[in-house]
N, C-alpha and C positions, 0 to 999 in steps of 0.2 A: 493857394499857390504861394503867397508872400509868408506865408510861417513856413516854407519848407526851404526858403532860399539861403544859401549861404551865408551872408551877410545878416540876416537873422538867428539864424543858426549860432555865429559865433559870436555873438554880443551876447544870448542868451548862457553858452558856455562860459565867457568870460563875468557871469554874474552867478554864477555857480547852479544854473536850472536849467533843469531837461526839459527838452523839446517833447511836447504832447500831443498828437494828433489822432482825432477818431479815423478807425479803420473805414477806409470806402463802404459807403450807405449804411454808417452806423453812427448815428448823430448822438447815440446816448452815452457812449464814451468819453467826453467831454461833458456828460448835462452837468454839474454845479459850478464849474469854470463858465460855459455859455451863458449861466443863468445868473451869475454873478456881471458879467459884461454888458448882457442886455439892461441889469439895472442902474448899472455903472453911466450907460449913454443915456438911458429913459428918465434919470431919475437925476441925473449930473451935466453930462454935457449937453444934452438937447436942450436943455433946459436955462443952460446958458451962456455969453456971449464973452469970450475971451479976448484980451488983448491980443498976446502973443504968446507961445509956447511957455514961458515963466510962468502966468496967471494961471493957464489950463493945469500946470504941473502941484501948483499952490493948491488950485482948487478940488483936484485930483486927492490927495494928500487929505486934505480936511474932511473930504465926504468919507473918505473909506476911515480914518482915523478917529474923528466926532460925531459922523452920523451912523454910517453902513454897521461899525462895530460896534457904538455905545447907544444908540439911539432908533434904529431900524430894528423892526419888528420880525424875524425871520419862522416863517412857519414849518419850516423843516427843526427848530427849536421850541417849539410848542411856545410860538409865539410873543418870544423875549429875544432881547438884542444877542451877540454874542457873547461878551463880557459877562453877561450878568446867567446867562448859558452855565458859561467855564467857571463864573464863580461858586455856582449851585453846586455844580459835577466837584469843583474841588476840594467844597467841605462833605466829610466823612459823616459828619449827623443829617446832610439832607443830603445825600444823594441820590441821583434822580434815574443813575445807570440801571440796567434789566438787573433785576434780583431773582435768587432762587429759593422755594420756598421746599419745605419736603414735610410729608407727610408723617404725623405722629401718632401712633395708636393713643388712648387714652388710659392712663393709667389705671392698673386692674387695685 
């Protein structure tokens, strides 16, 4: 209910993002946002013990920027951080994207 309220609504618009919400009893319309959240508290905030809203924003900041992208191990990436993902993908001698291959008769 609180991501669909106004006041959320338009903070989100004044940061130039669209509101996303899975359709009633379809939790999988959101899976990589949930799945990203759930690690964000299991692996960040549960974990630890804030002064005040500054510290949690700090520490917010670091895990997704030092750890979640340069250093978390994500298995939907065949098991390497992001960074080093997008570095693979964006050099042209090892890319790692679907290739097509096609069939060659053998020369007669």
């Amino acid at each position: 209910m609180q991501y669909a309220s106004g006041e959320y609504v338009q903070v989100l618009r004044q940061h130039q993002m669209i509101p996303s919400m899975s359709r009633p009893a379809n939790p999988y319309d959101n899976a990589c946002c949930e799945s990203f959240m759930k690690t964000l508290k299991r692996e960040e905030i549960y974990a630890h013990t804030y002064r005040n809203l500054g510290h949690l924003r700090t520490n917010i900041v670091a895990f997704i920027d030092q750890y979640y992208n340069c250093a978390r191990l994500h298995s939907a990436l065949g098991y390497r951080a992001p960074e080093e993902f997008e570095r693979t993908v964006a050099s042209p001698d090892t890319c790692e994207a679907a290739t097509m291959h096609f069939f060659r008769p053998a020369s007669v």
